[in-house]
C-alpha positions in Angstrom: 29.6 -19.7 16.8 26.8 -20.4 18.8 26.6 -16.7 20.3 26.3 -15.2 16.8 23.9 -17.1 15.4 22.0 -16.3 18.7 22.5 -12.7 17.7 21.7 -13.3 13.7 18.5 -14.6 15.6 17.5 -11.7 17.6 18.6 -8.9 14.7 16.3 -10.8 12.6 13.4 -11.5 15.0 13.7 -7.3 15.9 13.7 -6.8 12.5 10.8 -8.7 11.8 8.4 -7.3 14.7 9.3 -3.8 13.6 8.4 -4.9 10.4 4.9 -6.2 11.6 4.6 -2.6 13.4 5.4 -0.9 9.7 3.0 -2.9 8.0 0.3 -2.1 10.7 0.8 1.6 10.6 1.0 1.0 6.9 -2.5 0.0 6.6 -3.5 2.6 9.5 -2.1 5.0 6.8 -4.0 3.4 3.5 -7.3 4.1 5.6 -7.0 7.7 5.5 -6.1 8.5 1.9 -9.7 8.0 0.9 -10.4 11.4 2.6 -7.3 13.4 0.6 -8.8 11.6 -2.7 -12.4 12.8 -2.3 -11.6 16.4 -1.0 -8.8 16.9 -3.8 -10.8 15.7 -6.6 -13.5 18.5 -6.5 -10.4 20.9 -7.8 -7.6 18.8 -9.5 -7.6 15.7 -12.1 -6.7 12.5 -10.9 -2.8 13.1 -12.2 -2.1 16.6 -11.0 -3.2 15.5 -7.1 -0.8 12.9 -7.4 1.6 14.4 -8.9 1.3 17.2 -6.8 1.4 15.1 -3.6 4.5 12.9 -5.0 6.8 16.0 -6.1 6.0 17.7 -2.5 6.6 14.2 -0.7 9.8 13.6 -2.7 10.9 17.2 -1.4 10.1 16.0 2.3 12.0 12.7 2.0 15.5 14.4 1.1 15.3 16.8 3.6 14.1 14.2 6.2 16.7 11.3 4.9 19.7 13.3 3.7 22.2 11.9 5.6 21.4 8.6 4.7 20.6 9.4 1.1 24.2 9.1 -1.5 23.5 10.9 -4.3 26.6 10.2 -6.7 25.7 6.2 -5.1 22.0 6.4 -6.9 23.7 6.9 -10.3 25.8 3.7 -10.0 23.1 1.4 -8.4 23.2 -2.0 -10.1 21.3 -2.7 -13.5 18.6 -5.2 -11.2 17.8 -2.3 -8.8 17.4 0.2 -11.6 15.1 -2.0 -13.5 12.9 -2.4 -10.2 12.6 0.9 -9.1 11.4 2.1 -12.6 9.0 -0.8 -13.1 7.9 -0.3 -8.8 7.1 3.1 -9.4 5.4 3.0 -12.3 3.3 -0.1 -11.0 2.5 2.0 -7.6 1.3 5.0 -8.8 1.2 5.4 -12.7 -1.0 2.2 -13.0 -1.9 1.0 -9.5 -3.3 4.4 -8.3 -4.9 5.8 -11.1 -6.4 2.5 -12.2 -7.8 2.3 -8.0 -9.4 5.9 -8.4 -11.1 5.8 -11.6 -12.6 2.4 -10.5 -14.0 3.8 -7.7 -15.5 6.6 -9.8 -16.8 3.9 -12.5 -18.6 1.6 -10.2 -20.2 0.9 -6.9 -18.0 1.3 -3.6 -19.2 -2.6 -2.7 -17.5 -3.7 -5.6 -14.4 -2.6 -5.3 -14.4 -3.6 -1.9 -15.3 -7.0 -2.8 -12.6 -6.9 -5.2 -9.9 -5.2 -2.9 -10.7 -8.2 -1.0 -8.8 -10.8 -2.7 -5.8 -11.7 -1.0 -3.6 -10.8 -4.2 -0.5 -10.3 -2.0 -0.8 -13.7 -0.2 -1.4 -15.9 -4.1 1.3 -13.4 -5.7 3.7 -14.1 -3.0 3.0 -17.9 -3.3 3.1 -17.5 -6.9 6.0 -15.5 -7.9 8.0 -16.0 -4.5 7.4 -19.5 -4.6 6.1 -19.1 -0.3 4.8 -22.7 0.5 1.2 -22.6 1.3 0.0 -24.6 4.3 -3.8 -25.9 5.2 -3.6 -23.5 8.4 -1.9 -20.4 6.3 -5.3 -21.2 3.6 -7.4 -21.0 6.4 -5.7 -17.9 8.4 -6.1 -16.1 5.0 -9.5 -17.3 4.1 -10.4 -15.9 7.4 -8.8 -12.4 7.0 -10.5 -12.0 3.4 -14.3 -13.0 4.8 -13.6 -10.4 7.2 -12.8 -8.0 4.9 -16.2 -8.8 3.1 -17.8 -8.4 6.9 -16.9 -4.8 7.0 -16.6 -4.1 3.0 -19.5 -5.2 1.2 -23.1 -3.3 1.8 -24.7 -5.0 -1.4 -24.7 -8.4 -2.1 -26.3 -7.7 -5.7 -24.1 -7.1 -8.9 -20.6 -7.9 -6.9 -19.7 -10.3 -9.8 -20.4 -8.4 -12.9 -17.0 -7.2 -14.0 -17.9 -3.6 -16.1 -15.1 -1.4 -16.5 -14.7 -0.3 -13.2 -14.4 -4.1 -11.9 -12.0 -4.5 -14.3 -9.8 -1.1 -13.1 -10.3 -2.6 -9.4 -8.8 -5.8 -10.6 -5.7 -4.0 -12.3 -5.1 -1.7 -9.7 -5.1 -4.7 -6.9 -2.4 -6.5 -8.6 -0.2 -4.0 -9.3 -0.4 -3.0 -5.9 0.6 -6.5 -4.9 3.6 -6.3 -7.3 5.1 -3.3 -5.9 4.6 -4.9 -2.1 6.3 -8.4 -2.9 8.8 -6.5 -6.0 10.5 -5.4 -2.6 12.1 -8.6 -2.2 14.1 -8.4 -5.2 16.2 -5.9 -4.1 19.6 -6.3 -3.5 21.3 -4.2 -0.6 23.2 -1.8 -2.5 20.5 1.1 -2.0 19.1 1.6 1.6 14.8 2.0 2.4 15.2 5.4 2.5 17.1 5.7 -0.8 14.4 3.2 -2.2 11.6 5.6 -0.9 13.5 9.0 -2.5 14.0 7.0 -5.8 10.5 5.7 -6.5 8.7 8.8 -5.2 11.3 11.2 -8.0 10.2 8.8 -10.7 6.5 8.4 -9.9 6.4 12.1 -9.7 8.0 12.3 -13.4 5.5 9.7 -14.6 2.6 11.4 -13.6 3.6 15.0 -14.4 4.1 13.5 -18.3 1.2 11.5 -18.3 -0.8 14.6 -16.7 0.6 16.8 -19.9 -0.7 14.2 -22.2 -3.9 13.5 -20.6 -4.9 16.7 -19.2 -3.2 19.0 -21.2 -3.3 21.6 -18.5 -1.7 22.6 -14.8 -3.0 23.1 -12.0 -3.3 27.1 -11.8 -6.7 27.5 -10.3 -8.8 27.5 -7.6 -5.9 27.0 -5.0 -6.8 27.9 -1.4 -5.1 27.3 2.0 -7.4 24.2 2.7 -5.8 22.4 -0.2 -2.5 23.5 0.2 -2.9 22.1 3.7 -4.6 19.4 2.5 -1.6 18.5 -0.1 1.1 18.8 2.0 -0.4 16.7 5.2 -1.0 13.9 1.9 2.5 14.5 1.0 3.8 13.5 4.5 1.9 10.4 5.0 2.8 9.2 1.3 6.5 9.2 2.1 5.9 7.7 5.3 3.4 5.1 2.7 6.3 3.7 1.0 9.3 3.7 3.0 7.0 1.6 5.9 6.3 -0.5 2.5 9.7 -1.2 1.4 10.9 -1.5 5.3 7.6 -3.8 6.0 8.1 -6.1 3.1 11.6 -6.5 3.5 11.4 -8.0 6.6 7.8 -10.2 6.1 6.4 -12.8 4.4 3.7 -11.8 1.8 1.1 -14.3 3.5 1.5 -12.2 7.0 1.5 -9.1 5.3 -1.8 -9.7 3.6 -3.5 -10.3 6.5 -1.7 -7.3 8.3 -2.6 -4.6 5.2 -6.1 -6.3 5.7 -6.5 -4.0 9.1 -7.2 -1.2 6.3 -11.0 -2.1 6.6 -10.7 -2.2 10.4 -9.2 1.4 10.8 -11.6 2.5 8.4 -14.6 1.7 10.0 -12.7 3.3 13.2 -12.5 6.6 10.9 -16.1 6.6 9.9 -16.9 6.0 13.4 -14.6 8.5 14.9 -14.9 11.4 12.2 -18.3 10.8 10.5 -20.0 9.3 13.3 -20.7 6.3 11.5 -22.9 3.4 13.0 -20.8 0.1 13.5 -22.7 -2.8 12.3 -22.9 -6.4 13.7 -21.4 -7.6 10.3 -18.8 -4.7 10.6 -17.5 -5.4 14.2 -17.4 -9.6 13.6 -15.3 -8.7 10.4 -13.1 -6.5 12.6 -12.4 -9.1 15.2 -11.7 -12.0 12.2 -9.1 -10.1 10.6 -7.7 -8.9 14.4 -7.4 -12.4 14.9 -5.9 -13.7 11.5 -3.1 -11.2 12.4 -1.4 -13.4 15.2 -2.8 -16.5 14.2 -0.5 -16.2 10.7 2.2 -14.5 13.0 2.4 -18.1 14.8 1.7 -20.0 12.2 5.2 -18.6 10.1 7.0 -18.3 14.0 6.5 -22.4 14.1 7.5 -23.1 10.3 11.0 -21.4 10.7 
C-alpha cells in the first residue's frame, strides 16, 4: 500500500513539473503571435488569418497525433465533454481572439497591457474552481501582476477609461481565462491530443462561418510565399498553443499557472530585444525579475499546502 501511493506520488509530481514546463513554453509561445498578427493583417481580415491558421493547424495535429487520435471514439464522447469542447472553442478563438485583436486595433497598446494584466485566471480559478486563496498566494500574485505593469505599461495617462477597445480587452481576457481553467472539467474519456484536434476542427468551422458573414469574401488575393510561410510556421505553434494548454492546465493550479503565463511579458521584452533591438528599461528588467520570482515562490507555496 505504501509503495503505490509512493508511486501515485511521483506520477503526479512528474506530471505536475512537465506541466509547469508546458505552461512556460506556453507563454514563450503567446509572446510570438504578436508578430504573425501584425504581418498577416496587412493582407487578410481578422477571421480569414485565423481561420486560415486553425484549418492548416488542425491538418498538422492529425497527421502529428494519429495514432493516438480515435476517430469512431470522438462521435461517442460523453454529453459533458461535447458541451465543453464546443463552448472552449468558441471562447478561445471565436470570442477570445477576435475580441483580443480588434482591442488592440481600437485602443492604445498600454491599455490593453494594463488590462491583460489582471490576473483573471488566478480570481476565475478561485471563483469558479472554488481554489482557496491564501495571504502568501495574494501576495505571490500581486507581485506577478505589478510586474506585468513593470514591463507593460509606457503611459500612465488614460489606463482607466474603458472605450470600446478597453472593453474588447476586458472580454477577450476572460474568455481566455475560461478556456484555461474549462480544462479541468474534462473527464478522461478523450485524451490532450484528441482535446487539441477537436477544438482546433470546431474553431476552424466557427470562424470560416463567421468570416462568410462578416467578410463576405475569401481570401483569393495577394498570396505570396512570405505568407504562406508565414501561415503555416503560425499554424505549428497554434497546435502546439493548445495541446501545452490543455496538458498545462490539467495538471496545475490556476493560481500557479497565472503567474507562469505571466512570463509572456518577460519573453517579449527578450523578442524586442533580440529581434528589434529594443532598449530594456530599468522598469522593464525589475518587472522581469518580479514575475521570475513569483514563479517558484507560488510553486512552493502550493508544494507546502498539499
Amino acid at each position: 500500500m505504501h509503495s503505490r501511493k509512493l508511486s501515485i506520488n511521483l506520477t503526479t509530481q512528474t506530471h505536475r513539473t512537465k506541466g509547469i514546463a508546458a505552461l512556460i513554453i506556453l507563454a514563450l509561445i503567446f509572446s510570438s503571435f504578436g508578430i504573425f498578427i501584425r504581418y498577416l493583417n496587412t493582407n487578410f481580415s481578422i477571421f480569414q488569418q485565423l481561420y486560415l491558421r486553425l484549418f492548416l493547424a488542425t491538418f498538422f495535429t492529425y497527421c502529428v497525433f494519429f495514432k493516438d487520435i480515435r476517430l469512431k471514439q470522438l462521435l461517442y464522447m460523453p454529453k459533458k465533454d461535447k458541451l465543453l469542447v464546443i463552448m472552449r472553442s468558441a471562447s478561445t478563438y471565436l470570442f477570445a481572439s477576435t475580441f483580443n485583436i480588434q482591442a488592440f486595433i481600437l485602443t492604445k497598446y498600454s491599455n490593453v497591457s494594463f488590462l491583460e494584466a489582471i490576473p483573471t485566471t488566478a480570481i476565475l480559478g478561485m471563483l469558479v474552481l472554488q481554489e482557496k486563496p491564501t495571504r502568501n498566494k495574494f501576495l505571490i500574485i500581486m507581485l506577478s501582476f505589478v510586474g506585468v505593469l513593470f514591463i507593460t505599461v509606457k503611459d500612465a495617462h488614460n489606463l482607466f477609461v474603458l472605450g470600446k477597445g478597453e472593453i474588447y480587452a476586458l472580454i477577450a481576457d476572460l474568455f481566455y481565462s475560461f478556456f484555461y481553467i474549462s480544462r479541468k472539467w474534462h473527464t478522461d474519456y478523450l485524451n490532450n491530443k484528441e482535446l487539441t484536434f477537436m477544438i482546433l476542427l470546431l474553431s476552424s468551422v466557427f470562424l470560416f462561418t463567421a468570416s462568410l458573414i462578416f467578410d463576405h469574401s475569401l481570401p483569393t488575393k495577394g498570396w505570396n510565399l512570405n505568407y504562406v510561410f508565414a501561415i503555416i510556421v503560425a499554424a505549428i505553434l497554434v497546435v502546439a498553443n493548445i495541446f501545452l494548454i490543455n496538458y498545462g492546465f490539467q495538471h496545475i493550479k490556476p493560481f500557479l499557472a497565472n503567474n507562469i503565463i505571466a512570463l509572456e511579458s518577460v519573453f517579449a521584452a527578450a523578442i524586442g530585444y533580440l529581434f528589434y533591438k529594443e532598449i530594456l528599461t530599468l522598469p522593464e528588467v525589475i518587472g522581469s525579475l518580479f514575475i521570475l520570482m513569483s514563479v517558484p515562490l507560488m510553486s512552493k507555496e502550493e508544494t507546502e499546502k498539499t
